[in-house]
Backbone as a printed PyTorch tensor [residue, N CA C, xyz], in Angstrom:
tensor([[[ 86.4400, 105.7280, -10.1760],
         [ 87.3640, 106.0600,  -9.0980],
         [ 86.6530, 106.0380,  -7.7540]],

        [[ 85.4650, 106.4460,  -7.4830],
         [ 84.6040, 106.4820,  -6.4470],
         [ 84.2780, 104.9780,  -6.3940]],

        [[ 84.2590, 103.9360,  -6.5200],
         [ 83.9620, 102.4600,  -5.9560],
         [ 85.5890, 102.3950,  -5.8930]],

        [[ 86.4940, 102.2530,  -6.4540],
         [ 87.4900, 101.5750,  -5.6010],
         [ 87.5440, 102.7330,  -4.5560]],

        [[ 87.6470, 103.0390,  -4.2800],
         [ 87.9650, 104.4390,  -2.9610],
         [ 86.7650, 103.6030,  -2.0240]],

        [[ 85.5660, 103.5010,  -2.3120],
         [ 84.2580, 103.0050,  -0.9740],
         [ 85.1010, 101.9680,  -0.8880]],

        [[ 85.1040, 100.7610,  -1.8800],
         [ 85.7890,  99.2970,  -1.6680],
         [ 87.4550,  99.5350,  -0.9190]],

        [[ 87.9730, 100.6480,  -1.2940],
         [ 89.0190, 100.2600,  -0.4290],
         [ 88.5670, 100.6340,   1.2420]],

        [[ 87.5440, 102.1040,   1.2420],
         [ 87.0390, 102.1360,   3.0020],
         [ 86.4220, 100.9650,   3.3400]],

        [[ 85.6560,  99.9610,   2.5970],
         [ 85.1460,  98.8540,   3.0160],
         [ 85.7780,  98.2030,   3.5510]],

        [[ 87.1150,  97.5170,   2.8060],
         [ 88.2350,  96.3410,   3.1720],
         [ 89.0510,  97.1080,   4.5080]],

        [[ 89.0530,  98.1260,   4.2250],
         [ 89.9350,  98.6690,   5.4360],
         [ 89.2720,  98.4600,   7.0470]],

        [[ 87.7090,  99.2910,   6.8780],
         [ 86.8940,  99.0410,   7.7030],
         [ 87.0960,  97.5310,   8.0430]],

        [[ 86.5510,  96.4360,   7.3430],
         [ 86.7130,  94.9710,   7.6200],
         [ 87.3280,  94.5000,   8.5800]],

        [[ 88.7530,  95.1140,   7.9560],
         [ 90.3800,  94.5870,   8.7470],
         [ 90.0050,  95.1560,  10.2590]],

        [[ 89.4240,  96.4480,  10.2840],
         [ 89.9370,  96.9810,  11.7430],
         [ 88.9720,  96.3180,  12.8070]],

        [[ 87.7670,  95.7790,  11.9590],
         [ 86.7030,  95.2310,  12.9330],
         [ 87.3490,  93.7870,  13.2530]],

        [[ 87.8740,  93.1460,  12.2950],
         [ 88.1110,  91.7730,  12.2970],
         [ 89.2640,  91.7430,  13.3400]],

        [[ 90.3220,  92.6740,  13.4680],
         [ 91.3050,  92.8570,  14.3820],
         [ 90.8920,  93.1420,  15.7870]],

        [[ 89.9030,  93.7670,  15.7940],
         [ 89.3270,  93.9600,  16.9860],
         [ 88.4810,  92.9960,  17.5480]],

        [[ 87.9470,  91.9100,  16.7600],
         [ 87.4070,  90.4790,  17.2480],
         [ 88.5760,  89.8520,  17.9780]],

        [[ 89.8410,  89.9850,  17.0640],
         [ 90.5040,  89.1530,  17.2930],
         [ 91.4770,  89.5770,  18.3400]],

        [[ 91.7000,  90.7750,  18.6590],
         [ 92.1460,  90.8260,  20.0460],
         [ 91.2890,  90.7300,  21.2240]],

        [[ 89.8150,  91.0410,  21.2920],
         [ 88.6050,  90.7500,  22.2690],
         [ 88.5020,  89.3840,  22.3630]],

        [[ 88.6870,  88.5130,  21.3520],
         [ 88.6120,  86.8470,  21.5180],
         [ 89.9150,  86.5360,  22.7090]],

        [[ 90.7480,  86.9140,  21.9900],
         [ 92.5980,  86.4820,  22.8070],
         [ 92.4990,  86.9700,  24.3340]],

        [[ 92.1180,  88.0380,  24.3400],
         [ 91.7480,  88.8820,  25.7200],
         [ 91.2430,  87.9400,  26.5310]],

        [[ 89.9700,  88.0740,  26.3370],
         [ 89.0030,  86.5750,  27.1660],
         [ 89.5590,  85.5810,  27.5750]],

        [[ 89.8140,  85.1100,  26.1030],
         [ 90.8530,  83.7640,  26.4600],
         [ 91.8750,  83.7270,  27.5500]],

        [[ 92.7400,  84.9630,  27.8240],
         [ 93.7230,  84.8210,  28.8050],
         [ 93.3260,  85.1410,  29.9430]],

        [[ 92.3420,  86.2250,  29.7860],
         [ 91.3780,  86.3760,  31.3880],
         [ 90.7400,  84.8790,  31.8610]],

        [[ 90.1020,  84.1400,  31.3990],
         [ 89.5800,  83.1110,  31.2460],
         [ 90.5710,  82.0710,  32.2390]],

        [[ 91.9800,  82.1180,  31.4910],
         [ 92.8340,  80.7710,  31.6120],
         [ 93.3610,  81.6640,  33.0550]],

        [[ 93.6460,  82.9070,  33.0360],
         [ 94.2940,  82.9660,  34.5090],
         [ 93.1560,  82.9440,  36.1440]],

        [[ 91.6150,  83.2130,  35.1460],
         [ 90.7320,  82.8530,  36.4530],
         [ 91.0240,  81.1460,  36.4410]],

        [[ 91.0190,  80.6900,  35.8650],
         [ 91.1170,  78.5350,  35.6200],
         [ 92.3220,  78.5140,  36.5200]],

        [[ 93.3030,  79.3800,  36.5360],
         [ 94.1410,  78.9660,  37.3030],
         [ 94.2340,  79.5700,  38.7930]],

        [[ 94.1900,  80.7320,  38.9410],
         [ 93.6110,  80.7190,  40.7680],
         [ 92.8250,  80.2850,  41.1130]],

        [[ 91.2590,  79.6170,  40.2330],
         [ 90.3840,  78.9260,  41.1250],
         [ 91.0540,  77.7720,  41.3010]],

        [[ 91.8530,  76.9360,  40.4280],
         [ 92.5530,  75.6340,  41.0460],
         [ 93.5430,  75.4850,  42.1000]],

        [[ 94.3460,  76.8480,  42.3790],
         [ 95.2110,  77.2020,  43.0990],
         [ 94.4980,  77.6320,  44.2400]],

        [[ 93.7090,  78.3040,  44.1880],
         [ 92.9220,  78.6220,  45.4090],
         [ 92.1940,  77.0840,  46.1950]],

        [[ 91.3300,  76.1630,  45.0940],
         [ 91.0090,  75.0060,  45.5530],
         [ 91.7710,  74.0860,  46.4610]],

        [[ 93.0350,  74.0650,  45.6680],
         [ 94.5540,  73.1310,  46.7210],
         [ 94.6220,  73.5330,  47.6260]],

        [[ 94.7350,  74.9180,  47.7060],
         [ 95.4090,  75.6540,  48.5560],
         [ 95.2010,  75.3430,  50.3150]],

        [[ 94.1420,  74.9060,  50.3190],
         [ 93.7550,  74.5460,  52.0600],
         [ 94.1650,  73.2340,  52.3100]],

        [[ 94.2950,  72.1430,  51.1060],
         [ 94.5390,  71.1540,  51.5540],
         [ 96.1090,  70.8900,  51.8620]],

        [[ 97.0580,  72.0980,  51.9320],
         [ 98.5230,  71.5610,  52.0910],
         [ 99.1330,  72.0930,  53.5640]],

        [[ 99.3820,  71.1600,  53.9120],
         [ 99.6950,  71.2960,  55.4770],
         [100.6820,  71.9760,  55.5040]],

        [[100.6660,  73.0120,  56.7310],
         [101.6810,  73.6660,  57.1940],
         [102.8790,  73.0540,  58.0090]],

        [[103.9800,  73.1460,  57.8270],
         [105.1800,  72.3820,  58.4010],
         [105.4220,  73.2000,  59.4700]],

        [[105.7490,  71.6480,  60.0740],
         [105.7050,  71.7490,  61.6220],
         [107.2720,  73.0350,  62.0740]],

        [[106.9350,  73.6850,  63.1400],
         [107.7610,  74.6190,  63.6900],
         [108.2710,  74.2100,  64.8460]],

        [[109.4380,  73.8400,  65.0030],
         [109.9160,  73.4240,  66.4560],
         [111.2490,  74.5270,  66.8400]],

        [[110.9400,  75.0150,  67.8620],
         [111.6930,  75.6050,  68.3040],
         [112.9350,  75.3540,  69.2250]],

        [[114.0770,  75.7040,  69.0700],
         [115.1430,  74.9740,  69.6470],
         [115.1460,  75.4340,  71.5220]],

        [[115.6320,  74.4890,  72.3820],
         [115.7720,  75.0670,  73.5440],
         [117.2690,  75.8210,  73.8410]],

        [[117.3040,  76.7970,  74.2220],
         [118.0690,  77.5350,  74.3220],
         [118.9260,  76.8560,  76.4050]],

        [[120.3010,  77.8420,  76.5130],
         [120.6760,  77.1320,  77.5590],
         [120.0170,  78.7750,  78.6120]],

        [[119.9070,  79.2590,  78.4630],
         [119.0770,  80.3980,  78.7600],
         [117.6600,  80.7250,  78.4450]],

        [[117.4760,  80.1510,  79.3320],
         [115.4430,  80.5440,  79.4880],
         [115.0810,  82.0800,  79.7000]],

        [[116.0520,  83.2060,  80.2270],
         [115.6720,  84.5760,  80.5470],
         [115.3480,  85.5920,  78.4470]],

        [[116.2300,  84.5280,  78.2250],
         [115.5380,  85.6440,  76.3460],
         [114.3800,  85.0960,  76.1380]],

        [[113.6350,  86.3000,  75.4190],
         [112.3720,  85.5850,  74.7910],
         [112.3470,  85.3730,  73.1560]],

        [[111.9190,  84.3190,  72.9410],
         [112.0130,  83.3290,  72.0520],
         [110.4560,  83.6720,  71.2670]],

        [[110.7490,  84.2230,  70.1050],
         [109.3710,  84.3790,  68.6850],
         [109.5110,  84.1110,  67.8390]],

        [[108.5080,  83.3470,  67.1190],
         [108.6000,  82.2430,  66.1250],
         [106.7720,  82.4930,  65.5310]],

        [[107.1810,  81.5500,  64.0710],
         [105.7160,  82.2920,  63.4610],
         [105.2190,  80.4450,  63.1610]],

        [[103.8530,  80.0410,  63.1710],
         [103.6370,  78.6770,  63.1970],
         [103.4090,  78.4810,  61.7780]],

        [[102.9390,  79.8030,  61.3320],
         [102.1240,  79.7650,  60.2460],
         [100.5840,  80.2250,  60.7160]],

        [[100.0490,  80.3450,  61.5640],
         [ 98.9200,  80.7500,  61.9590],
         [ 98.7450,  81.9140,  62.5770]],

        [[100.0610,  82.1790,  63.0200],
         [100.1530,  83.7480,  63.8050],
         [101.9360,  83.1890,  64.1730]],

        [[101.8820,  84.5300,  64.8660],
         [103.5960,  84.9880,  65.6070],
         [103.3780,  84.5120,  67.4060]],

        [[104.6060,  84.2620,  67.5120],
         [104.0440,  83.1000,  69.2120],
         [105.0590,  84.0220,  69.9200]],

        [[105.0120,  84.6060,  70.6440],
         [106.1790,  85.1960,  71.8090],
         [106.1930,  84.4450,  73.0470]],

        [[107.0760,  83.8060,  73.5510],
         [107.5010,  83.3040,  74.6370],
         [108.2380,  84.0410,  75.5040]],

        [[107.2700,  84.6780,  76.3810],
         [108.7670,  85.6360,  77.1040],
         [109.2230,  84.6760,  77.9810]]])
């Protein structure tokens, strides 16, 4: 009765280590794939041009007119 009882703490033990590989493997893996993907996203990222901002002329020049370029906020008083 005392060896199946160790052999069953053995197999049990086994499982919980082997489960615990196997969520520390998966873990990595997805830490892994989401750094792979902001460094590629981060890489593009400078090369996409900002679209152009044109501002309409108004028939009244006394309002002031703010608009963002993408580089900052522009106030025209």
């Amino acid at each position: 009765m005392q060896n199946i009882r160790a052999l069953l703490y053995g197999l049990v033990g086994i499982a919980a280590i082997g489960t615990l590989v196997v969520l520390t493997a998966s873990l990595t893996l997805a830490f892994a794939g989401m750094l792979a993907v902001f460094t590629v996203v981060k890489a593009m990222t400078p090369r996409l041009k900002p679209a152009p901002v044109r501002a309409k002329a108004k028939s009244t020049q006394s309002e002031m007119r703010v608009w963002n370029d993408g580089r900052g906020t522009i106030i025209d008083l």
